[in-house]
N, CA, C and O of each residue as an XYZ file, in Angstrom:
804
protein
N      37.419      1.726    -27.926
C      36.175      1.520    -28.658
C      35.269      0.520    -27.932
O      34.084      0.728    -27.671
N      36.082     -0.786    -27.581
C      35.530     -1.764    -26.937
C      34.432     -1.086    -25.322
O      33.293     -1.253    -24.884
N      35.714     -0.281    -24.936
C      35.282      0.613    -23.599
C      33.675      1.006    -23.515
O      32.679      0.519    -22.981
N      34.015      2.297    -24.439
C      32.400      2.615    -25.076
C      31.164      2.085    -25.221
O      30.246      2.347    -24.443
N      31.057      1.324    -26.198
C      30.655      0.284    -26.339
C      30.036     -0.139    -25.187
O      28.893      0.158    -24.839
N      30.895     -0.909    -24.547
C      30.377     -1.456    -22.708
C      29.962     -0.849    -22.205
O      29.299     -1.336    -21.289
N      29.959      0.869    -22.335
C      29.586      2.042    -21.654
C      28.142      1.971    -22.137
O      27.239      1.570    -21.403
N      27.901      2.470    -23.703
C      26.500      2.838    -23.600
C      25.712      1.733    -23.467
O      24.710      2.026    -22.815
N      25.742     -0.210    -24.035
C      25.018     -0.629    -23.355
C      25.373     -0.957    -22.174
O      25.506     -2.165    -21.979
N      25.616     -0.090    -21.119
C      25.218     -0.312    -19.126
C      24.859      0.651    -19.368
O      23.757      0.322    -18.929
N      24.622      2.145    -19.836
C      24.094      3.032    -19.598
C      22.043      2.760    -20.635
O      20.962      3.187    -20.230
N      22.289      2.053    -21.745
C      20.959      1.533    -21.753
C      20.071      1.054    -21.061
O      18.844      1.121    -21.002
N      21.322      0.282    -20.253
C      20.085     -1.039    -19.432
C      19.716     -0.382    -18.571
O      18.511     -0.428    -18.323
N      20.507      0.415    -17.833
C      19.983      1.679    -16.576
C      18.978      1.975    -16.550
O      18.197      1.836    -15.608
N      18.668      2.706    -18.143
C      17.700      3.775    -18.856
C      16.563      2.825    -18.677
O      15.820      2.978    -17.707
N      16.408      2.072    -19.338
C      15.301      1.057    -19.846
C      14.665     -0.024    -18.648
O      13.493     -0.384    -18.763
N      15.549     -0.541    -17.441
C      15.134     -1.196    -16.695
C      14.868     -0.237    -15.327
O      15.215     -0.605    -14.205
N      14.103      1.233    -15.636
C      13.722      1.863    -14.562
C      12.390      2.222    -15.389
O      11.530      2.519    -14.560
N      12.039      2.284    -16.290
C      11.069      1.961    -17.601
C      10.253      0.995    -17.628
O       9.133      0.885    -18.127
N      10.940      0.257    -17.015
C       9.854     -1.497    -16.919
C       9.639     -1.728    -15.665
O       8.828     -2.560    -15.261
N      10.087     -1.275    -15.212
C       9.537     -1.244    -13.735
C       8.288     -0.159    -13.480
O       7.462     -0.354    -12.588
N       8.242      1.070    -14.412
C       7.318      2.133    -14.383
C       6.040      1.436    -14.791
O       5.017      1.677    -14.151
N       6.013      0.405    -16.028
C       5.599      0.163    -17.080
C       4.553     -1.103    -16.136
O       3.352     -1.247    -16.365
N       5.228     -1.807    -15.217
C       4.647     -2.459    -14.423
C       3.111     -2.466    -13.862
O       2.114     -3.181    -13.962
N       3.601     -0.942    -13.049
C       2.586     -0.574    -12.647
C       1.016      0.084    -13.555
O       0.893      0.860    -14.502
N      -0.152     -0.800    -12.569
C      -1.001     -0.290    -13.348
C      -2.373      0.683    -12.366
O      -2.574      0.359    -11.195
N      -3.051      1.622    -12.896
C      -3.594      2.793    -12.415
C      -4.518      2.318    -12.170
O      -5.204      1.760    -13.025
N      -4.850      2.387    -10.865
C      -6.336      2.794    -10.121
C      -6.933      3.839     -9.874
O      -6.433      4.822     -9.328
N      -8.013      3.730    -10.239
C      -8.785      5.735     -9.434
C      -9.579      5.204     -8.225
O     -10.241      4.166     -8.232
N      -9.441      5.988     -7.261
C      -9.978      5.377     -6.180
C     -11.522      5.935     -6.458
O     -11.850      6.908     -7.137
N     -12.545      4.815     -5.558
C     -13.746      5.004     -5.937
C     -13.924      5.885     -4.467
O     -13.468      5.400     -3.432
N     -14.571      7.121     -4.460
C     -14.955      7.631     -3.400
C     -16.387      7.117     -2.666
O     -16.681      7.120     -1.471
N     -17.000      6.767     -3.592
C     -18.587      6.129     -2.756
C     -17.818      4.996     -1.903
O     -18.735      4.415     -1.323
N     -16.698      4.434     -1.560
C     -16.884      2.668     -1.214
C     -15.387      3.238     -0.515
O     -14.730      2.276     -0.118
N     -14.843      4.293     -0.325
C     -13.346      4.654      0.620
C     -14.134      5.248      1.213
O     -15.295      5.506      0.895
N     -13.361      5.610      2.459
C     -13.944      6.375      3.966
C     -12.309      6.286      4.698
O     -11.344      5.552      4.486
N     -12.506      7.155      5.421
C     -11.636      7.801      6.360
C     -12.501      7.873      7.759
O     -13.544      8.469      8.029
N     -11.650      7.032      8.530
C     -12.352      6.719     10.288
C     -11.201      7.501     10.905
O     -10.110      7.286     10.378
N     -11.231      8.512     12.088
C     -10.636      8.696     12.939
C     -11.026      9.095     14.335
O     -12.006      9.722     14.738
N      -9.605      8.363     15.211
C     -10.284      8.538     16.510
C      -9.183      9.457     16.983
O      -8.207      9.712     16.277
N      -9.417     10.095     18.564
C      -8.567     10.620     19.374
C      -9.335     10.843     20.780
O     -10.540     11.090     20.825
N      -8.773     10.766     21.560
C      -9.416     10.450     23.558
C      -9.984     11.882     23.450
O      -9.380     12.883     23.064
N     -11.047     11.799     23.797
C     -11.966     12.925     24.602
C     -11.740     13.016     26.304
O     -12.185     12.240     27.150
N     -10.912     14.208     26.502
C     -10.464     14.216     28.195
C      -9.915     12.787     29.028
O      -9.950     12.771     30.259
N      -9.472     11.748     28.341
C      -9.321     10.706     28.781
C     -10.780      9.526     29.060
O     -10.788      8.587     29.856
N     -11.823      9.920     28.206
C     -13.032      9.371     28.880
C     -13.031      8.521     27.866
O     -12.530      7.474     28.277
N     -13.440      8.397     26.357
C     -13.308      8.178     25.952
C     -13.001      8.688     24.249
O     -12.718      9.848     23.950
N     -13.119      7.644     23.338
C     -12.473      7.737     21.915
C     -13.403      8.985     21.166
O     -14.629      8.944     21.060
N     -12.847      9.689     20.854
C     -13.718     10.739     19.725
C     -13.713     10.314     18.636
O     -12.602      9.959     18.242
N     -14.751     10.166     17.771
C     -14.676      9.402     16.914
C     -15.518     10.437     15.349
O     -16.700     10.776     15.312
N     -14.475     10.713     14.266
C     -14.995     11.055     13.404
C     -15.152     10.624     11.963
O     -14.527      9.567     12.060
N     -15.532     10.669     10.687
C     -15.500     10.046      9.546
C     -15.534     11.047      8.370
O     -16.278     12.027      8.376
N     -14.457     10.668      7.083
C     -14.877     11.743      6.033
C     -15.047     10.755      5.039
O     -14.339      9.815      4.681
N     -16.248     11.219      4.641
C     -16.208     10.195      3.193
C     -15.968     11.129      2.040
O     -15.704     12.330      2.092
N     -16.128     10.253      0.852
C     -15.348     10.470     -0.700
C     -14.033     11.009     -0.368
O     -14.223     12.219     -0.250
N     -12.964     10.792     -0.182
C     -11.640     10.613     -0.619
C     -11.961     10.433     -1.715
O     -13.066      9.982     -2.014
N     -10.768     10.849     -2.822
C     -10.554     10.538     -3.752
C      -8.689     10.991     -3.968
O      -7.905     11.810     -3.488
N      -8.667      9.978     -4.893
C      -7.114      9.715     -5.408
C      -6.604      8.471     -6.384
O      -7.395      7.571     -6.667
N      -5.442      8.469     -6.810
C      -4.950      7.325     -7.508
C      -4.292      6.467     -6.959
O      -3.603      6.845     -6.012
N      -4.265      5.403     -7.237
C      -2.849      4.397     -6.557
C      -2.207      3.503     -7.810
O      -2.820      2.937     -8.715
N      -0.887      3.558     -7.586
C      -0.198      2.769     -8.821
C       0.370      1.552     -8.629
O       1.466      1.343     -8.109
N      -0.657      0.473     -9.206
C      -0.168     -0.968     -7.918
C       0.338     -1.649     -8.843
O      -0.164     -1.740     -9.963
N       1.356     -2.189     -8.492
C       2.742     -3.285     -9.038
C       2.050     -4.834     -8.354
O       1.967     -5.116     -7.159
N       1.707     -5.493     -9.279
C       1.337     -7.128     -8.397
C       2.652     -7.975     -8.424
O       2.842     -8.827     -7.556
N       3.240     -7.824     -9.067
C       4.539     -8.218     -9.446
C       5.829     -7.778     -8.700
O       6.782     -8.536     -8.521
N       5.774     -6.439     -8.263
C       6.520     -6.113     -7.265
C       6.125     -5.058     -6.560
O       6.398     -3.931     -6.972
N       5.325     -5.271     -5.230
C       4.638     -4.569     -4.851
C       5.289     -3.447     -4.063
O       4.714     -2.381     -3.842
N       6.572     -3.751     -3.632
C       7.349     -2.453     -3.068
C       7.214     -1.164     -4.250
O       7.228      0.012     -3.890
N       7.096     -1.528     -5.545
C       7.382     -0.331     -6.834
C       5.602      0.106     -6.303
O       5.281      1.073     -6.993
N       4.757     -0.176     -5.617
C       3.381      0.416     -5.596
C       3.415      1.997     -4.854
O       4.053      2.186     -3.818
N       2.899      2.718     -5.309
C       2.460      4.271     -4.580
C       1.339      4.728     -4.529
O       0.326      4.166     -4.945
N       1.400      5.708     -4.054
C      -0.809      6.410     -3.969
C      -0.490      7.128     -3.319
O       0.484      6.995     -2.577
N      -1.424      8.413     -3.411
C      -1.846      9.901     -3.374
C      -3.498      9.860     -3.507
O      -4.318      9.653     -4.401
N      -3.510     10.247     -1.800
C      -5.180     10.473     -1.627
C      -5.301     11.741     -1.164
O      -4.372     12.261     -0.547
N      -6.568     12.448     -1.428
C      -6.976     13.542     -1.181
C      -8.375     13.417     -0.394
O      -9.344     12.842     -0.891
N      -8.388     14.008      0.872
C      -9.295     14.312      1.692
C      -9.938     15.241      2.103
O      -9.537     16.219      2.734
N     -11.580     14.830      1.568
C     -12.048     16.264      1.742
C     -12.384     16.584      2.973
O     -13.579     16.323      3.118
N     -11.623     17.302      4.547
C     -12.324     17.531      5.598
C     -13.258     18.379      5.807
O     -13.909     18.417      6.851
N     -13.431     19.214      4.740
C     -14.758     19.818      4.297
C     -15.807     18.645      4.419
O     -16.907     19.192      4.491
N     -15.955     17.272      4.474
C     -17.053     16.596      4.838
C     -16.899     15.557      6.291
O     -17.383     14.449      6.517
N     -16.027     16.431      7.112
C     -15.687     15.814      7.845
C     -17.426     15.687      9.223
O     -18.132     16.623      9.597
N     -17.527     14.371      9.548
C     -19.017     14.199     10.003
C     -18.508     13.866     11.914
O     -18.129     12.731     12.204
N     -18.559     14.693     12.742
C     -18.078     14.357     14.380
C     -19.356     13.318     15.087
O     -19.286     12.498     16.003
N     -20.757     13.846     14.047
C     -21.972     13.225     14.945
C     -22.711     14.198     15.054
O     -23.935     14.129     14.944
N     -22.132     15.131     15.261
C     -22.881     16.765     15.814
C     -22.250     17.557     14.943
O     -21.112     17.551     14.474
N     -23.582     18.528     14.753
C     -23.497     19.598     13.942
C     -22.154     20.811     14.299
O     -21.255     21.131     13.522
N     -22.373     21.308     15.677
C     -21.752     22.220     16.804
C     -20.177     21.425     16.802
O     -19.029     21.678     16.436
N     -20.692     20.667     17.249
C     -18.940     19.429     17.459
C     -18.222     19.736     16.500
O     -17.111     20.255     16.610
N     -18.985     19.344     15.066
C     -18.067     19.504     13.980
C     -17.740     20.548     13.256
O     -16.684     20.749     12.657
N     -18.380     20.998     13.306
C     -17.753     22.918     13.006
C     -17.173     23.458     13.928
O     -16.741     24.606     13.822
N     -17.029     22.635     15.171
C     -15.688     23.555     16.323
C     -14.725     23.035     15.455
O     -14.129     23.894     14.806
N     -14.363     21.730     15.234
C     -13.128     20.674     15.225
C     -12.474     21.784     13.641
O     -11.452     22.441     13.444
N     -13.726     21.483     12.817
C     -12.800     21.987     11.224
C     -12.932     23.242     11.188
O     -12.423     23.653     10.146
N     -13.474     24.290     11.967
C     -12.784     25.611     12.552
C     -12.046     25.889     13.360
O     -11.337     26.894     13.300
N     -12.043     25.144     14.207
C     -11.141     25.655     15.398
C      -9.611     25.438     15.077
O      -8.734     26.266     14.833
N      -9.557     23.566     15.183
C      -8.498     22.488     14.648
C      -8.154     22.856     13.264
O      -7.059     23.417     13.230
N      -8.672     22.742     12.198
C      -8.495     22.037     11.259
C      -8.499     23.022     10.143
O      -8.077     22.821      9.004
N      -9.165     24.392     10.738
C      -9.207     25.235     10.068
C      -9.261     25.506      8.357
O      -8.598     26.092      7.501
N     -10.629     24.593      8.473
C     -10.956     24.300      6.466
C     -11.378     25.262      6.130
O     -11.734     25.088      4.965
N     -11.659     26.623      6.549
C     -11.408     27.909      5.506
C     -10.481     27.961      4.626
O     -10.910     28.218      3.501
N      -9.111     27.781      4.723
C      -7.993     27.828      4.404
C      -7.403     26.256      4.066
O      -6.595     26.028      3.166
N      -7.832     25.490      4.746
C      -7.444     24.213      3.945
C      -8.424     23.029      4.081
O      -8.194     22.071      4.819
N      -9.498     23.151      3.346
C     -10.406     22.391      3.036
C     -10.189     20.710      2.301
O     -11.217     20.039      2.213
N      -8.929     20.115      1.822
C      -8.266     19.289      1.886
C      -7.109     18.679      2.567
O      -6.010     19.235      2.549
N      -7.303     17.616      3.134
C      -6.341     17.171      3.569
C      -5.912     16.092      2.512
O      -6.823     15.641      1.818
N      -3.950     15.366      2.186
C      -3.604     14.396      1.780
C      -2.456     13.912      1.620
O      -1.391     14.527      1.559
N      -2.637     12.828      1.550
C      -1.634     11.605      2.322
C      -0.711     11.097      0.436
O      -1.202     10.679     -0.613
N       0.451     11.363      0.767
C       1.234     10.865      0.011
C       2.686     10.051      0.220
O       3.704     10.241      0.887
N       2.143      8.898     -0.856
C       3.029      7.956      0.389
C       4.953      7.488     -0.817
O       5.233      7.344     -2.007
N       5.605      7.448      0.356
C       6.806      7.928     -0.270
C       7.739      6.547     -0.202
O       8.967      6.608     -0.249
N       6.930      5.171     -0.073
C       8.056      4.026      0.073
C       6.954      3.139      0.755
O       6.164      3.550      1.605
N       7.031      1.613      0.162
C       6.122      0.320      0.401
C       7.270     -0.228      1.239
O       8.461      0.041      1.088
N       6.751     -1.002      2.109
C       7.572     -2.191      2.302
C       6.622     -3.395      2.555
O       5.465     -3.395      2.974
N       7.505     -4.513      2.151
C       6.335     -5.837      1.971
C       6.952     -6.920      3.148
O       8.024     -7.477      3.385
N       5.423     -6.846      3.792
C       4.997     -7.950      4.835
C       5.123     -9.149      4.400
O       6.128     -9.834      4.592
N       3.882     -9.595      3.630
C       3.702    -10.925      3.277
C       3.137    -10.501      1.848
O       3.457     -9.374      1.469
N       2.494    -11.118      1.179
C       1.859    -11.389      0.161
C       0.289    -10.490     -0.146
O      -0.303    -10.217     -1.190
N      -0.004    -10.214      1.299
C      -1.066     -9.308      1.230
C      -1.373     -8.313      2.476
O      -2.375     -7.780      2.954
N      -0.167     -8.341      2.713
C       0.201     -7.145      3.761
C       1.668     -6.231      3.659
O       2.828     -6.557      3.409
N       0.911     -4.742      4.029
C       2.273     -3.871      3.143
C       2.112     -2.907      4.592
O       1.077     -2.741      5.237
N       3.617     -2.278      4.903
C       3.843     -1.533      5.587
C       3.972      0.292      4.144
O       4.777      0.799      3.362
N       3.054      0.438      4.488
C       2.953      2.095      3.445
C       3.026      3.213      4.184
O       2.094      3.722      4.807
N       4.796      3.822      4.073
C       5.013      4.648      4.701
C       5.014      6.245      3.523
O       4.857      6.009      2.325
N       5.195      7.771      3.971
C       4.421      8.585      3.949
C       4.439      9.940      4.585
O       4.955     10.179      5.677
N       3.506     11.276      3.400
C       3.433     12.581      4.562
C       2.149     12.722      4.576
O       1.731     12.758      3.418
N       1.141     12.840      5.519
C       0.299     13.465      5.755
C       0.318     14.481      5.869
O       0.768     14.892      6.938
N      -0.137     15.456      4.882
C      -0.962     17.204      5.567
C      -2.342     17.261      5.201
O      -3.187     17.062      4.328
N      -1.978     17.816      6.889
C      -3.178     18.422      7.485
C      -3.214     19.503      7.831
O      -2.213     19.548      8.546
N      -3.901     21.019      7.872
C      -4.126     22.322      8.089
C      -2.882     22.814      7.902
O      -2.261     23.359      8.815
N      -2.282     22.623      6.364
C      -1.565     23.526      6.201
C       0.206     22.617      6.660
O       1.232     23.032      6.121
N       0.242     21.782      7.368
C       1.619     20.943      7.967
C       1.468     19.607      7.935
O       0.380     19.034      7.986
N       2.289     19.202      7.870
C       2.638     17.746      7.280
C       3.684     16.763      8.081
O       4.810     17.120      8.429
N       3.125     15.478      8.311
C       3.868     15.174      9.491
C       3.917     13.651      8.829
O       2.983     13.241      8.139
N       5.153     12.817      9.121
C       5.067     11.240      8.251
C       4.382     10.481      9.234
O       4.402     10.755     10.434
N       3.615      9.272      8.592
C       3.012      8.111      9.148
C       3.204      7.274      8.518
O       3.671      7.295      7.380
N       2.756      6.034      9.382
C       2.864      4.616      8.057
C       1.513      3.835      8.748
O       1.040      3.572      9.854
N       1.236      3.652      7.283
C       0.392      2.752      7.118
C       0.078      1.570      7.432
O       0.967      0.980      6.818
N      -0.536      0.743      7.942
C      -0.248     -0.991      8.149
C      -1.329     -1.350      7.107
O      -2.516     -1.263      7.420
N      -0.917     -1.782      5.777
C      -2.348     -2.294      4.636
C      -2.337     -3.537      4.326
O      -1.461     -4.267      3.864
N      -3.769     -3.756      4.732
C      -4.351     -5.509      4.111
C      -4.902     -5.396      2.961
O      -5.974     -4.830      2.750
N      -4.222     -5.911      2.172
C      -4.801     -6.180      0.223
C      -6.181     -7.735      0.528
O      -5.977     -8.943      0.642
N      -7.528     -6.904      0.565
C      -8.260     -7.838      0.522
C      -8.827     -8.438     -0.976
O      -9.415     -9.516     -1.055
N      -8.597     -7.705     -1.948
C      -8.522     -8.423     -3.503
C      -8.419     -7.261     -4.053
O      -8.412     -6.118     -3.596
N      -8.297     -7.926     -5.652
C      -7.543     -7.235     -6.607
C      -8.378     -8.162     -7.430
O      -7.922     -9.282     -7.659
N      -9.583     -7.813     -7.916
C      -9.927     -9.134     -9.000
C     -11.266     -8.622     -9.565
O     -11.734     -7.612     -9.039
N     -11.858     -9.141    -10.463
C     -13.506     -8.271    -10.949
C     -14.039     -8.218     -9.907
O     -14.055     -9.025     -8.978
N     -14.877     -6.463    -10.131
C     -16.041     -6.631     -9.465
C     -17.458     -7.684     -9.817
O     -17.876     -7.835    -10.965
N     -18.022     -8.296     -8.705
C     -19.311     -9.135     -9.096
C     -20.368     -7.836    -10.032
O     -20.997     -8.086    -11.060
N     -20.334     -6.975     -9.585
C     -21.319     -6.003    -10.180
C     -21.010     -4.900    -11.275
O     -21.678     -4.420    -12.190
N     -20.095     -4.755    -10.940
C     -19.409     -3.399    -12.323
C     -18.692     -4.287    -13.530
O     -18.723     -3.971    -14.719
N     -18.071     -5.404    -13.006
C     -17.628     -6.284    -13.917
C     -16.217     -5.818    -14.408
O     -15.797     -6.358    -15.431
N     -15.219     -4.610    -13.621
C     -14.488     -4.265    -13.788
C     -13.015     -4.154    -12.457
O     -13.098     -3.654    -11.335
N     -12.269     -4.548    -12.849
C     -11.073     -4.901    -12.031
C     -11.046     -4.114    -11.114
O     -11.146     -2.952    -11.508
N     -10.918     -4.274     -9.621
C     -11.093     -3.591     -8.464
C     -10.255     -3.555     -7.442
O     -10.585     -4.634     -6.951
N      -9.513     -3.199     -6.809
C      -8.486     -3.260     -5.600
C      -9.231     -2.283     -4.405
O      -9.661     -1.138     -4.265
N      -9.057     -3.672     -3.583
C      -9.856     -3.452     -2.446
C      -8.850     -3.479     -0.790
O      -8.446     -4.560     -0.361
N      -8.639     -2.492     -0.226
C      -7.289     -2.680      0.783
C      -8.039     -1.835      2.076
O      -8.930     -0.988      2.013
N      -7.536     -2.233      2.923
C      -8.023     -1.678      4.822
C      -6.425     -1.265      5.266
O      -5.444     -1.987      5.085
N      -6.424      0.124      5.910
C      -5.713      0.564      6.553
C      -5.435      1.187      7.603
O      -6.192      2.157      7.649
N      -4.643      1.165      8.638
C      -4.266      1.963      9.479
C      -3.534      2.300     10.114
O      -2.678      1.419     10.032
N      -3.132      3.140     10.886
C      -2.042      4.206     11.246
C      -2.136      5.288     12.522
O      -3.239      5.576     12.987
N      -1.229      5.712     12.911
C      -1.018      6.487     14.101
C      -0.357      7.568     13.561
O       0.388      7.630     12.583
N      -0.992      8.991     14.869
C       0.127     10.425     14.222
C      -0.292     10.833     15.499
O      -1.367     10.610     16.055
N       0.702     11.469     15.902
C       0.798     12.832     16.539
C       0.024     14.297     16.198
O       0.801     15.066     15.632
N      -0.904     14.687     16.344
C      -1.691     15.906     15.927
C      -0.496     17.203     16.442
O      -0.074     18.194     15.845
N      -0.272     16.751     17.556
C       1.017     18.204     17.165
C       2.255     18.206     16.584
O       3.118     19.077     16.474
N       2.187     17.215     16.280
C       3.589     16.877     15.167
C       3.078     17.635     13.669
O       3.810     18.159     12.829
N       1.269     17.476     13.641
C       1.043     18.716     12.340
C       0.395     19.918     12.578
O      -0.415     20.473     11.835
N       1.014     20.481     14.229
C       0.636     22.207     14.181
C      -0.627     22.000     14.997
O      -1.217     23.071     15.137
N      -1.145     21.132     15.494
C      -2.665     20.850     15.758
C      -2.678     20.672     17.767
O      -3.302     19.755     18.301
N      -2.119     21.412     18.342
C      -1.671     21.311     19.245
C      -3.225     22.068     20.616
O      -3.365     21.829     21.815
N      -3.984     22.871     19.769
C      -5.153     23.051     21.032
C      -5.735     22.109     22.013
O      -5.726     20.898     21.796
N      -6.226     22.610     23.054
C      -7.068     21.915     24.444
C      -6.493     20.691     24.395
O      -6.893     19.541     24.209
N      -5.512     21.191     24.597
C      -4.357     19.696     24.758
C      -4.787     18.844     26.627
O      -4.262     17.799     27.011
N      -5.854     19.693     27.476
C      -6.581     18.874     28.487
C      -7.586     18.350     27.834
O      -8.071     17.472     28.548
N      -8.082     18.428     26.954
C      -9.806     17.987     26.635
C      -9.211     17.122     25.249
O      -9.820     16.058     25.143
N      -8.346     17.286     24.344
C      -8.124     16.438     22.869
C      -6.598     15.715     23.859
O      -5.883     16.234     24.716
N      -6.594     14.446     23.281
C      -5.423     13.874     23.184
C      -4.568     13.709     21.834
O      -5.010     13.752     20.686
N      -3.378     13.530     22.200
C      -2.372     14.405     21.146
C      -2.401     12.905     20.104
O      -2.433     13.015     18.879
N      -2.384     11.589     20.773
C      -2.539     10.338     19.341
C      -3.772     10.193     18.545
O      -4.894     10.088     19.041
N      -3.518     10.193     17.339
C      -4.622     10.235     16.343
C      -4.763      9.216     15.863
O      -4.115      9.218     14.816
N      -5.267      8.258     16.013
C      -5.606      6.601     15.181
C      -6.813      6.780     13.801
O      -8.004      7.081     13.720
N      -6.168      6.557     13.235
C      -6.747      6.521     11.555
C      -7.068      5.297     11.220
O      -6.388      4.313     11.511
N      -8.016      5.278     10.653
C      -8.602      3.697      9.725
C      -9.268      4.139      8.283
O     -10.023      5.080      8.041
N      -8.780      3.235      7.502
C      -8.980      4.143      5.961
C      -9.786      2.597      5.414
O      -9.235      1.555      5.770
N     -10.627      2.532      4.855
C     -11.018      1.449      3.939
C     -11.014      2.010      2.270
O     -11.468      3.095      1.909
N     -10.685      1.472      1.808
C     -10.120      1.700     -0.022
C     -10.921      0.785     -0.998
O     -10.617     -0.407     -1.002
N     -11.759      1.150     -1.697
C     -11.916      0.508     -3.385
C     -11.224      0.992     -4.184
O     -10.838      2.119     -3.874
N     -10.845      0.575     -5.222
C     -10.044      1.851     -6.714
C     -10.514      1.027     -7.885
O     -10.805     -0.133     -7.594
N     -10.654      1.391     -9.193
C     -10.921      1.051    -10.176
C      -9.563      1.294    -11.326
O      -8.985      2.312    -11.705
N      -9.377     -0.308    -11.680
C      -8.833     -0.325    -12.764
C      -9.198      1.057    -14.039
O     -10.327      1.206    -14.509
N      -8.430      1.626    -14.284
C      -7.947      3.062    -15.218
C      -8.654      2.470    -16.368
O      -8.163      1.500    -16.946
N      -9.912      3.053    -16.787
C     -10.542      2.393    -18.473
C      -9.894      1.973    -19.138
O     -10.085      0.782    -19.383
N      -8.675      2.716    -19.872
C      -7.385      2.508    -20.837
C      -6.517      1.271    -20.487
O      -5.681      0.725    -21.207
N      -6.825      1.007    -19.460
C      -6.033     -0.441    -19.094
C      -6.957     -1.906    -18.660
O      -6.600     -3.063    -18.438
N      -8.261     -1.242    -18.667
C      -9.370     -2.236    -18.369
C      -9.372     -2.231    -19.997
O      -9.411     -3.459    -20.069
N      -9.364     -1.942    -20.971
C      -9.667     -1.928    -21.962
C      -8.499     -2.732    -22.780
O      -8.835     -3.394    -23.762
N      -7.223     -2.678    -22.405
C      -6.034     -3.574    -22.784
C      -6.316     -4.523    -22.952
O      -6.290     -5.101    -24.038
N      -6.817     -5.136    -21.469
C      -7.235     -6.565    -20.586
C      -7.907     -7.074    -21.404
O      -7.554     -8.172    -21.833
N      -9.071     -6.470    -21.888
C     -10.229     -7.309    -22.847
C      -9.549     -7.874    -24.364
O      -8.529     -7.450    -24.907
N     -10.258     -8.711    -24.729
C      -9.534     -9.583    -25.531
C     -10.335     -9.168    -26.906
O     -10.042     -9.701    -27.976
């Protein structure tokens, strides 16, 4: 009887302290006007090709308390992907990237690990055109605190990362594109209404 007993509460605390750890975390929607997506890759060895997609959009579920329990899922529209040139950029997301068929790209990240206090290693799968290849993140938490202007709780983080383009299927004019892809992501997100709304007193 005693046995039992001991059994179901350790099998409670199991239950319940993977619950409070869920419970932790609180929801951001990422703001797409104020995120951007920077990427580069060598043009024939001359230099950096350099492109940008703005509005991303996605959630992130940030733990301040224990920031390894943090995750996020962004979605990228390369449907607004901008090379500089009109011609340029309708080779890259036809040729490459082939956004007929996959007009989003996104990054879902599968495990934090903590640097310091405001630096996180955020590792991860990227897909892109259809294949999916892991990266990690290197992220600086530049605040987490009201906005001066919206007046509503804001998490603000800079990131970046390295991939292999043929590690996701992306393997053309492998003389003219180079195969490392350097990514730079800048992030706003907005505290979830329902929990900005807790906060208020």
């Amino acid at each position: 009887m005693l046995k039992n007993h001991a059994y179901n509460l350790l099998m409670a605390i199991l239950i319940v302290l993977p619950l409070k750890a869920l419970s932790a975390q609180q929801s951001y929607t990422i703001d797409p006007i104020h995120t951007r997506v920077i990427f580069r890759v060598m043009h024939a060895d001359f230099s950096p090709s350099i492109g940008t997609v703005s509005q991303p959009t996605g959630m992130i579920w940030f733990d301040e308390k224990n920031l390894s329990n943090s995750r996020v899922v962004v979605e990228i529209p390369i449907i607004r992907l901008d090379m500089g040139d009109k011609q340029w950029t309708e080779k890259v997301t036809s040729s490459l990237l082939k956004i007929d068929k996959f007009p989003i790209a996104t990054f879902t990240s599968t495990s934090v690990r903590v640097v310091s206090e405001n630096l996180l290693e955020v590792d991860g799968e990227l897909s892109v055109a259809g294949k999916s290849a892991a990266i990690t993140f290197i992220t600086t938490i530049n605040a987490n605190k009201r906005h001066p202007l919206t007046l509503k709780k804001t998490l603000g983080m800079q990131a970046f990362g390295n991939i292999s383009r043929k590690a996701l299927g992306i393997d053309a004019w492998p003389s003219v594109i180079g195969d490392r892809v350097h990514l730079d992501l800048a992030i706003e997100a907005t505290l979830s209404p329902h929990q900005q709304a807790s906060k208020e007193p």
